[in-house]
N, C-alpha and C positions, 0 to 999 in steps of 0.2 A: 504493500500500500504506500501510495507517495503521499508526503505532506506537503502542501502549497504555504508555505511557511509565511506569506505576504497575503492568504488570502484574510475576508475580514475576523474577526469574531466571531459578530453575531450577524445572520441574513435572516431576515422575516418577509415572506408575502401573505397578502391580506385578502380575503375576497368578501364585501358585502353581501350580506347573503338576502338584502332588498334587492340592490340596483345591480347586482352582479359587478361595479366599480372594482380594481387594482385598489391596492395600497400596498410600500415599503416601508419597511426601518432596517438598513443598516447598520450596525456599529462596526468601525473598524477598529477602533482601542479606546482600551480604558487607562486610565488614567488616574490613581486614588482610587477609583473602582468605580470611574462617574466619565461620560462621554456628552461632549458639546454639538447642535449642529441643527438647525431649522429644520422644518416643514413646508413642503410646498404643495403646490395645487395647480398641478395644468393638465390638459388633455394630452395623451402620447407621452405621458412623464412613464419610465421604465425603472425596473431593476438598476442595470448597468448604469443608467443615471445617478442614480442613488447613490449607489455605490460610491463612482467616481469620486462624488459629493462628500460623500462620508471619506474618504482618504485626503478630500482635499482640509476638511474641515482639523483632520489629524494634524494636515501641517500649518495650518494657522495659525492654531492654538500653539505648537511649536516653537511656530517664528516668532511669539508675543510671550516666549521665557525672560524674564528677567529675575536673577537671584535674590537682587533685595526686593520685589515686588511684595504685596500680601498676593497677592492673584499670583496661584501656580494654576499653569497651563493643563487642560482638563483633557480627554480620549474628544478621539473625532467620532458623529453619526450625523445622520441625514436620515430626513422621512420623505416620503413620497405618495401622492395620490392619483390617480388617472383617473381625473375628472378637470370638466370645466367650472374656474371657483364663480361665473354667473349664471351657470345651470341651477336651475328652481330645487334642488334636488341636493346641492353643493353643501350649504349647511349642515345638513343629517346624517350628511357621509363624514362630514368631519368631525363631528359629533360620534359617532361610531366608531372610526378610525380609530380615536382617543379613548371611547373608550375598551375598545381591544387592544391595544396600548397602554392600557393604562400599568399595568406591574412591572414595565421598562420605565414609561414616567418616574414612577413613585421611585423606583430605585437606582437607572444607571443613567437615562436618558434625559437629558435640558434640553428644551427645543421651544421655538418661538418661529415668529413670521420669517416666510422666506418668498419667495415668487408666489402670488396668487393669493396671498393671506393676509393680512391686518394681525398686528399683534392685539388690537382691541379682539378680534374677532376668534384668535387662538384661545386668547383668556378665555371669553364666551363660551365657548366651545370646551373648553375643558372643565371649567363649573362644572355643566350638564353633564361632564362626561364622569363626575365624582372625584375628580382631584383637586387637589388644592391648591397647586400650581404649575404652570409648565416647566419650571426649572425648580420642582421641588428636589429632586435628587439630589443636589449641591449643598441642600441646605445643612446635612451631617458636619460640612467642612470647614462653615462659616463660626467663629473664633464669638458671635452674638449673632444669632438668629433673627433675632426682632429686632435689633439695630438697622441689619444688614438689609433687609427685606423693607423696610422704611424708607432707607436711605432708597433702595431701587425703587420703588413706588412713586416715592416722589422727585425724584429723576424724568419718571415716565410723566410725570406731572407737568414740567415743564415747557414752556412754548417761548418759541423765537420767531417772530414776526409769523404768529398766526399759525404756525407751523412746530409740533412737536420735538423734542430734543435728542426724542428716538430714533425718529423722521430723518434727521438730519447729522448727524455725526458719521454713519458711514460715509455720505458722500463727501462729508470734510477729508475723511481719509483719502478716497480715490481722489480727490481734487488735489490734496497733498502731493500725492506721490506721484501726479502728473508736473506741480509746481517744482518739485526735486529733480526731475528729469528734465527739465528745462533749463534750470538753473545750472545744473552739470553740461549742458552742451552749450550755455554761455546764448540760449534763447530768449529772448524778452519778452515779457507776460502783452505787453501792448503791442498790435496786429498778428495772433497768435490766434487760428482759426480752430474753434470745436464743435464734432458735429456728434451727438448723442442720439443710443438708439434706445428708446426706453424712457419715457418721463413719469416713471414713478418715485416711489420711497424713495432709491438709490439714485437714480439718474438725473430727475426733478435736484434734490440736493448737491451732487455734482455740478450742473449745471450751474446753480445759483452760486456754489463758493468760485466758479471760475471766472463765471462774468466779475463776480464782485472784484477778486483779484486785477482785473481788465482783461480777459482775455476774450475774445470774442466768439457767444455760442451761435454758430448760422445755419447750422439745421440740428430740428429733434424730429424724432419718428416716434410715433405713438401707432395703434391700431387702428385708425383712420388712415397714416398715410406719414410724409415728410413734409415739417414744416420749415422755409429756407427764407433767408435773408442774407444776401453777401454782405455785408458789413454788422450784422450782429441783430438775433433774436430780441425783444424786450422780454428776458426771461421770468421775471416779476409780475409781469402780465400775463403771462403762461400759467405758471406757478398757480395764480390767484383762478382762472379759468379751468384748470383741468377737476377731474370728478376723483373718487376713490379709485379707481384701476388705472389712475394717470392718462386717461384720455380726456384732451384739450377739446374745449368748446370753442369750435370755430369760428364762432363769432366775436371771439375776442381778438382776431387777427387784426393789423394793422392794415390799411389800403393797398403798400405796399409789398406787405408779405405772401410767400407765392407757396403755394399747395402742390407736394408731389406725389410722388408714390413713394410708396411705404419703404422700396429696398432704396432711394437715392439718396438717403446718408452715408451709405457704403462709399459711392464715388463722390459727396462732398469734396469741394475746393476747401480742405482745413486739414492745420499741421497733425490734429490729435482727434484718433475715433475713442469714445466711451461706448463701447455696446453695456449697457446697462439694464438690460431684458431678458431674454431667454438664452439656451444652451444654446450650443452647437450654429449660431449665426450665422460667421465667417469658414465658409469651407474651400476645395479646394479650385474649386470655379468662380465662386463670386469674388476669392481672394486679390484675383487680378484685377480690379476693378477701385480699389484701394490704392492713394495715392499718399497717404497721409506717412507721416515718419514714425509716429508713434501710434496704438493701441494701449489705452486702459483699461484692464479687462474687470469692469464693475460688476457684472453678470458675473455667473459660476457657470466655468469653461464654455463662453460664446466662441472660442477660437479652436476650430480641428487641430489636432497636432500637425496635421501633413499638409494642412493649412500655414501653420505659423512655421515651419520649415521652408515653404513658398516666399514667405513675408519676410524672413530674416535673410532668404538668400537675396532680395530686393530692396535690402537696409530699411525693411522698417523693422520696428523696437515694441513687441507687446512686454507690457507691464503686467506680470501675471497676476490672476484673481488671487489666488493663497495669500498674494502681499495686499494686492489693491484694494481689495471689498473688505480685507479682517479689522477693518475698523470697528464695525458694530459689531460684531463679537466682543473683541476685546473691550469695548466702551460697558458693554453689559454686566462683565466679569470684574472690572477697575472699580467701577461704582458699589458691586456689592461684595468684595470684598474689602474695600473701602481705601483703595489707592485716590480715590479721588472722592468727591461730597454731588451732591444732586446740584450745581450749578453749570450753567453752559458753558460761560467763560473758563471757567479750571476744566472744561469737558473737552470743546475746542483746544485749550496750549496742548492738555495735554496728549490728545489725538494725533496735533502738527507733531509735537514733539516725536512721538513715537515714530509715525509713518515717517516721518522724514529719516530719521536715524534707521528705520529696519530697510526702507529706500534704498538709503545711501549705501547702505552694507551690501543690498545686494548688485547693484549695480558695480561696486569696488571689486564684489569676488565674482563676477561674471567680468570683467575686465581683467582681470588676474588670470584667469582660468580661460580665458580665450571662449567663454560659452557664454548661452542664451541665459537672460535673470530667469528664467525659471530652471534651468539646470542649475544655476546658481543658490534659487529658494531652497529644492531639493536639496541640493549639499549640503545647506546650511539646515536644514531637519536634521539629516541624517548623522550631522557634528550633534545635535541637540539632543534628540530622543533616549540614546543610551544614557546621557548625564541624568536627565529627566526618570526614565524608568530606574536607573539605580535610587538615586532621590526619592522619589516618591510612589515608585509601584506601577509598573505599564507591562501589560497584554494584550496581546490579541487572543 
């Protein structure tokens, strides 16, 4: 008998026994005996997906080791449903989901919003489903329980300009680590063109810390279509007009603003793409169609690998998801273990702080090593994991 020594831990498939609906949970390590990683909710979501997801989340949580931190780094998981989250039918499945779920929850598994879900709407959803919370697992390792769990609550309590503080910290992250890659190739944030696919949680916030920075966003792509302006979105306006799935009301467009189809932020006139929506985006046909130098990969894995081996032989630069999007994780985990307090501004430095530094790292040892920053991310896991499982206790 062979052992696949890399495969996960734990594989669960689900099947509604209503709607006949898919569902996954993954774990691919534990960590303390407790694994970190979202849920999501799209049509065509798979196993393999999951999976993927659940490995990538192993290394994020990884890349966000710091030894004097109180936050040590947790196992990666990922959940998964095949279903559409505006099918009339989406809530009850999630509601189910959770609660055949639920003895992972209570014990190994944190999970919260990911593509297709509202963290409003997980909580929801897991009330009904008799837990107590979606990241109760964690709670064993937390040094005050009722401290910690406050401090998170009212973190999630927080608004910045109309706009939640949960909403918004991943996309400080990805905006970071776009700002760092620039600043390393001696780019200036003013006439610095981005075109974003995806205006939701992650993409919407992206957006917004880039223009603010000055850089100019001139197309978003929502599930209507691609909205374009050569000299720059009013992303503010956007922002205030789109609905809960990040689809913009068109009527909030300017005179000027021009309406495309959905795939022409791919060939946008701009230096830096954010795919900020679904997997598997960029493949190896539409890849050529990309002009831009860099890729921030906000999404989890929008870029085929035999895709970004296309793109790198054509000098452009993806920024992998493991570094770019692990902002809200990490922000989730900072907070309640209390490296930081429920304020946005200590939320913000210390975001930049981070992304910028774990950035920097890896773009230094992807220059050193002659490789791709995601061969680079991976290195630096694979420096990390042993310190960590000796430390603290890690299986698959």
């Amino acid at each position: 008998m062979t052992i696949d020594r890399n495969a996960p831990l734990l594989t669960l498939v689900w099947t509604d026994h209503i709607t006949g609906r898919r569902g996954y949970l993954v774990v691919d390590r534990l960590v303390r005996g407790v694994a970190s990683g979202g849920l999501r909710m799209r049509p065509g979501c798979t196993l393999d997906e999951v999976a993927g997801l659940a490995r990538g989340m192993t290394m994020k949580e990884a890349l966000h080791y710091r030894p004097e931190s109180r936050y040590v780094p947790l196992g990666g998981a990922k959940g998964g449903i095949d279903c559409d989250p505006r099918a009339p039918e989406a809530y009850d499945v999630l509601v189910r989901y959770l609660r055949a779920m639920k003895p992972y929850v209570e014990s190994v598994w944190t999970t919260g919003e990911d593509l297709g879900l509202t963290q409003d709407l997980v909580d929801r959803a897991a009330a009904e489903a008799g837990l107590v919370s979606s990241v109760q697992a964690v709670y064993p390792l937390l040094d005050d329980e009722t401290a910690a769990r406050r401090r998170l609550a009212d973190a999630f309590a927080v608004e910045v300009d109309g706009i939640g503080l949960d909403g918004l910290v991943g996309g400080c992250g990805v905006a970071e680590s776009v700002l760092t890659a620039l600043d390393r190739a001696g780019v200036p944030y003013a006439g610095t063109r981005v075109a974003v696919q995806g205006f939701g949680t992650m993409g919407g916030a992206t957006a917004r810390f880039l223009a603010r920075a000055g850089l100019a966003v001139v197309a978003v792509a929502d599930i209507k279509g691609t909205i374009a302006h050569p000299d720059g979105l009013d992303v503010e306006a956007l922002l205030a007009a789109r609905d809960a799935y990040g689809t913009v009301d068109r009527g909030a467009l300017r005179p000027d603003d021009r309406e495309l189809p959905g795939d022409a932020w791919l060939s946008a006139e701009a230096e830096v793409l954010v795919p900020a929506a679904v997997s598997y985006a960029v493949d190896t046909a539409n890849q050529a169609r990309i002009g831009a130098r860099w890729i921030a990969e906000a999404a989890n894995m929008p870029v085929l690998p035999e895709a970004e081996e296309l793109l790198a032989a054509r000098g452009v630069t993806v920024l992998p998801d493991v570094v770019v999007n692990s902002g809200t994780n990490a922000w989730w985990w900072w907070t309640l273990f209390g490296d930081i307090e429920a304020d946005a501004d200590e939320a913000f430095a210390y975001t930049r702080r981070a992304m910028r530094e774990l950035v920097g790292r890896i773009l230094d040892r992807a220059e050193t090593d002659g490789t791709s920053p995601r061969a680079a991310a991976h290195a630096l896991v694979a420096d990390r994991l042993p310190v960590i499982s000796e430390r603290f206790g890690s299986y698959r």
